[in-house]
Structures are given as structure tokens and as C-alpha cells.
Steps between C-alpha positions, in 0.01 A plus 500: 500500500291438220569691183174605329529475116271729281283311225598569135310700278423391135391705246336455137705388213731751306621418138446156586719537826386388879538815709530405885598748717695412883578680798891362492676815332722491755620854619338795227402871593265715341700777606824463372534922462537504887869540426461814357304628777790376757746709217266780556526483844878480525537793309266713732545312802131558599396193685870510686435872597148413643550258671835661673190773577239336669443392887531103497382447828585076476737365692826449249596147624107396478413529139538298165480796303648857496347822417676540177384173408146560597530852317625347186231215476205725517667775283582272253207278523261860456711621168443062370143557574437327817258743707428266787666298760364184441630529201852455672430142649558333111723752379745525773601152399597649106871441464566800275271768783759342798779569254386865427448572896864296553415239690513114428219354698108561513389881589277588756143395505256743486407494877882638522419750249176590716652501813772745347295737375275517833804599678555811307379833667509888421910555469540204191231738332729776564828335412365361209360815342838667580666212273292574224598880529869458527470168173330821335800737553777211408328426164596881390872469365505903410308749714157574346334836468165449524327171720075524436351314788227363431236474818133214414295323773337165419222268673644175608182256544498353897494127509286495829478633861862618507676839700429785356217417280234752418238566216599773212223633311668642191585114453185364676674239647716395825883607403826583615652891330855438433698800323737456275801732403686431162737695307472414134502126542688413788256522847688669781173411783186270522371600813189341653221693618148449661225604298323686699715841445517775265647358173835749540565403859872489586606563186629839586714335779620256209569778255687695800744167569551481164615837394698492767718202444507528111619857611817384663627311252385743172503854699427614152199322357162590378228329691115527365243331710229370202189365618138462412233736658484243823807652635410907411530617895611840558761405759679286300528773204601787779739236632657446130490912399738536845745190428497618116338165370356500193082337468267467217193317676161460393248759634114372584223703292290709643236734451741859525770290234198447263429865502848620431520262164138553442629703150797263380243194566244639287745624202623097538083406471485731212801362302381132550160621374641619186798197399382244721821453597633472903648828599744586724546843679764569790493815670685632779287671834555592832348348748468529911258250702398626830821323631726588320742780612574669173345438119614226301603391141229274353524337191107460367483261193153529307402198302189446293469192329234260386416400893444822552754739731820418696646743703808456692664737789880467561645671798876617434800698587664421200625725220425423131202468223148330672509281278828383482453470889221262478579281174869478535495483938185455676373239297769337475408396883252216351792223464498526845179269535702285263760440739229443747339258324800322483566487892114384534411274264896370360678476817195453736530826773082420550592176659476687808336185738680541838258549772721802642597817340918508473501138378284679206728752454824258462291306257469817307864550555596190360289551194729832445809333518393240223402853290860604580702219325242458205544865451849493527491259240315665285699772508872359543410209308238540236602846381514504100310143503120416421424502869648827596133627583364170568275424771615266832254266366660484219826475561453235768305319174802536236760454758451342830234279449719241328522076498829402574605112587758572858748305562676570839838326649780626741688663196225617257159650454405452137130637346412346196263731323275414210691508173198651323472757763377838306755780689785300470759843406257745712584218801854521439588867443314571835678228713820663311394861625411408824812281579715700741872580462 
């Protein structure tokens, strides 16, 4: 067979130097931090715990490639930045990605990769979510008295004709709904939805599974539900005043609300008027919409400022100041959209393509578990470092997106990094704090 070689490339002169450039580098990654992602991974055991989880419905003695290893190639090829399968057809031949997924020959092609996905169905959404719950509960060394979930829905663009596809009009376009559940920032659910149903849909059932299992482990601990005004349905709060659940969720304006903070809004008005300064007033009312069975603490904030007024409604069942509520807790839900962000755009949870709906979901999934072990870095890893609140962009930047030289033989696997390499120490101590005793 004829071996194709690639023409050189020269370039203009430097300091009086040639400068030719060749495809004949032999063996060099540009992801030499893929070890520390495999570290990660050891120490939570994610991608061995999936895949021990899901339904492989192959037949064992038929296939090149096993779950885990399938798992751990998309996992770890998400967190490097590789968000779709073709992708996999030149980089399942990189020496130090076979390494991290333990294996010593070429990874699966990306029709493997599609074929695997398409295979997954409603109980690997399930069993996956589950996982994330119970990697939640294991990351806790002490039992904790409080846990704030955090509840957010986001639009997830359609890339054609596929299952469950319908037009939203609050985004004006054709989307998916997934919700997301996160607890500070470590995500306990990403859970796919069509988007043709109310914004808050199933997110009581969620909130019900999860009280209940968080429950039997901590008998003991606080649980607020925090959410914006999406998710203000008057089931939900009955359902958390019986099962003694805290919520502080955002309450939609209307015309009654106005009324009631008619006064405080115009002493705010009045105060700008005079200082032309933004004002802030929190008062305390209560409240009862037509169903609702009983009146309700709401937290009204009047602001006045050079855009004119801003008025905010927070339902609650909370005890303390209003405004201590709503600086120090409720708004403290907005770094949820961060970590949001950071499944959608870092670790690619839009690349939802599949034709049919579970396949969607897994992909989802996947993108979840990548969230997992760059969190868990940054918080086993990074604490007390520059990165400790670092994006996942970021830290796949400084730390896995690295040229190393590979050199593999029966005995050794040696990655020669860059000797001018910026994060040289940062590299170290986190490949020291994630090596496992």
C-alpha cells in the first residue's frame, strides 16, 4: 500500500533563519492533561460506575470496544473539548487519549460512538441521573445542614426535524427545555424536556425524588427549593410547607402586587428624585393568589434608579430580614446560569443531533459527567490555587490542552511536555492531589 507523504510547508525568513515546517513529529498530543482527567476519574470512579449502570444491549463476544471504554472516550473527549463524533475518527488514534481510556490500540470510530448512543433508551436516563445524585452525596465528608437546590430551565436550539421538536415563543425559535438541578456548584440532574410544556413541568416530581433520597442519608438537613419566578406553582409550595422544605422563589408581578407596594415604590421614586442615587426598599407583605390555600410571605424589593423602577416579588417561607433573604439567598441563585453556561457552551450539552429523543438525553448525560470530574477538580484539586473558581474553559486551557511529544513501548508511557510550559507547579500540585493512595 502506498504511503501518502504530506508536502512541506516553508515559511518566511526569521533572524536570518529558513523556517520549514513537516508533518514527521512523530507521536505528539495536544492534550497531554488527559491524565489528569483519567486521575480524576479514578478517584470518583464515574465513568466505571456508569457504565456498570447502563443496558448494553451488544452481544459481549461481538464487539471491539466495551462500554467503559466507549464511556471514557466521549467523557473525556467532551471535558478536552471535542463536541462531535467526527471528531473521534483523528483523535482516537492520539497515543496519550488511548492511554487515558487504558487501552493500547485505536478507539472506536465515531460510527461506534453513534451507534452507542442510539442504543440508549429511557432507563440510562434514569440510571444516570441517579449517579449524579448519589456522586453528590459521596462528595460530603461531614453531614451538611443546609443543601439550596437550585431549580433553571434553558432552550437547547434543535438541529433539524428531530423527536420531540416543537417551537417556543419566549425563545422564538425551535428548542428542546431541559431543567437543570444544582446545588452550589455540583449539578445533581440535567433532564431533557420538550418545549412545548409549562416551564416548571416535572420539576415537582424531581424536587419530590430528591428530598427523598438526600433525606435518607441526612434525616436531619435543611432543604430550600430556590428558583426564579418560572417555577412559582402553588402545588409545589403546598407540597414543600407539608414535607417542611424550605423555598425562596421568584413571584411574577401583577397588577394586585403593584397595589400593595404602591407606597414603598413611590417613597423609593421620591428618594431617587432628591440624591439621584438607586434606592433600595424591602418590605415584607402577605400575599394569597386565588390558588393559594392560605396567605403567603412575600418579600417586595422597590428599586428606583436612573432606568427608571425595578420591582421584584420573592415568595418565601423563610424566617429572617427581606433583605438579607434576597441579597444574601435568593440572588445568590444567578451562578446557577453560570454553571449552565458551562454545560452548554464548555462541555457542549446543545450538541443534541440524534434524530430520536433518549439518544438526546444520553448526550446530555454525557455532557454532565464531563461537568462532574472538572468540578471535582476544581474543587478537590484547585482549592487555594488561581483556578479555584475558574471556568471549564479555562481550566481545560491552563491544564489539559497541553503539547506533549509520546513515546509508548511495552514498559513505559512517557509525555514530554513543553519546557516553557506556563503552569508548570499548578500542573504538578494537582497531579500530586489527585494521585490516589
Amino acid at each position: 500500500m502506498t504511503k501518502c507523504t504530506l508536502p512541506g510547508i516553508d515559511f518566511p525568513i526569521v533572524c536570518g533563519r529558513r523556517v520549514e515546517a513537516r508533518f514527521d513529529g512523530g507521536h505528539v498530543t495536544s492534550d497531554g492533561g488527559a491524565m489528569l482527567i483519567r486521575q480524576m476519574d479514578r478517584r470518583l470512579g464515574v465513568t466505571r460506575r456508569a457504565a456498570k449502570v447502563l443496558n448494553d444491549p451488544r452481544q459481549p463476544g461481538k464487539i471491539d470496544h466495551s462500554a467503559l471504554s466507549i464511556i471514557r472516550q466521549r467523557v473525556y473527549g467532551l471535558a478536552l473539548g471535542y463536541d462531535d463524533l467526527n471528531d473521534h475518527d483523528l483523535v482516537r488514534h492520539d497515543l496519550c487519549l488511548q492511554s487515558a481510556v487504558e487501552r493500547d490500540r485505536a478507539l472506536a470510530s465515531s460510527s461506534t460512538l453513534c451507534r452507542f448512543e442510539n442504543s440508549m433508551d429511557r432507563s440510562a436516563a434514569v440510571a444516570l441521573n441517579a449517579l449524579m445524585v448519589e456522586l453528590f452525596i459521596e462528595s460530603f465528608r461531614s453531614v451538611p445542614r443546609e443543601l439550596v437546590l437550585d431549580f433553571d430551565a434553558t432552550d437547547v436550539l434543535v438541529h433539524g426535524n428531530q423527536v420531540g421538536r416543537f417551537f417556543h415563543g419566549f425563545y422564538g425559535n425551535y428548542c428542546f427545555l431541559p431543567l437543570y438541578v444544582t446545588c452550589g456548584n455540583q449539578l445533581l440532574v440535567s433532564y431533557l424536556r420538550p418545549s412545548k410544556i409549562d416551564g416548571a413541568r416535572h420539576a415537582w416530581a424531581v424536587l419530590a425524588l430528591l428530598v427523598r433520597r438526600l433525606r435518607q442519608v441526612w434525616p436531619q438537613v435543611r432543604i430550600i427549593f430556590r428558583a426564579d419566578g418560572g417555577f412559582c406553582r402553588h402545588r409545589m409550595l403546598d407540597w414543600c410547607d407539608r414535607m417542611n422544605v424550605g423555598y425562596i422563589v421568584g413571584l411574577p408581578r401583577n397588577q394586585r402586587l403593584e397595589r400593595m407596594c404602591s407606597r414603598t415604590r413611590e417613597k423609593a421614586r421620591r428618594s431617587f428624585e432628591r440624591n439621584h442615587r438607586k434606592v433600595r426598599r424591602f418590605i415584607d407583605i402577605g400575599y394569597a393568589a386565588s390558588t393559594w390555600r392560605h396567605r403567603r410571605r412575600v418579600i417586595v424589593k422597590a428599586e428606583y434608579n436612573s432606568l427608571g423602577q425595578n420591582t421584584r416579588f420573592v415568595v418565601t417561607n423563610l424566617p429572617g430580614k427581606a433583605q438579607q433573604l434576597y441579597d444574601e439567598l435568593y440572588c445568590g441563585r444567578g451562578d446557577m446560569e453560570n454553571r449552565i453556561k458551562e454545560q452548554q457552551l464548555d462541555l457542549f450539552a446543545a450538541r443534541t443531533s440524534c434524530h430520536d429523543w433518549w439518544p438526546n438525553q444520553f448526550r446530555i448525560l454525557l455532557s454532565s459527567l464531563a461537568y462532574v470530574l472538572l468540578e471535582g477538580m476544581r474543587r478537590l484539586a484547585l482549592m487555594g490555587t488561581e483556578l479555584v473558581r475558574a471556568q471549564c474553559s479555562t481550566i481545560r486551557l491552563k491544564l489539559l490542552k497541553i503539547g506533549a511529544v509520546v513515546t509508548r513501548n511495552t514498559r513505559r508511557l512517557r509525555l514530554m511536555f513543553n519546557s516553557a510550559y506556563p503552569w508548570q507547579n499548578l500542573f504538578i500540585l494537582v497531579a500530586r492531589r489527585l494521585a490516589i493512595e
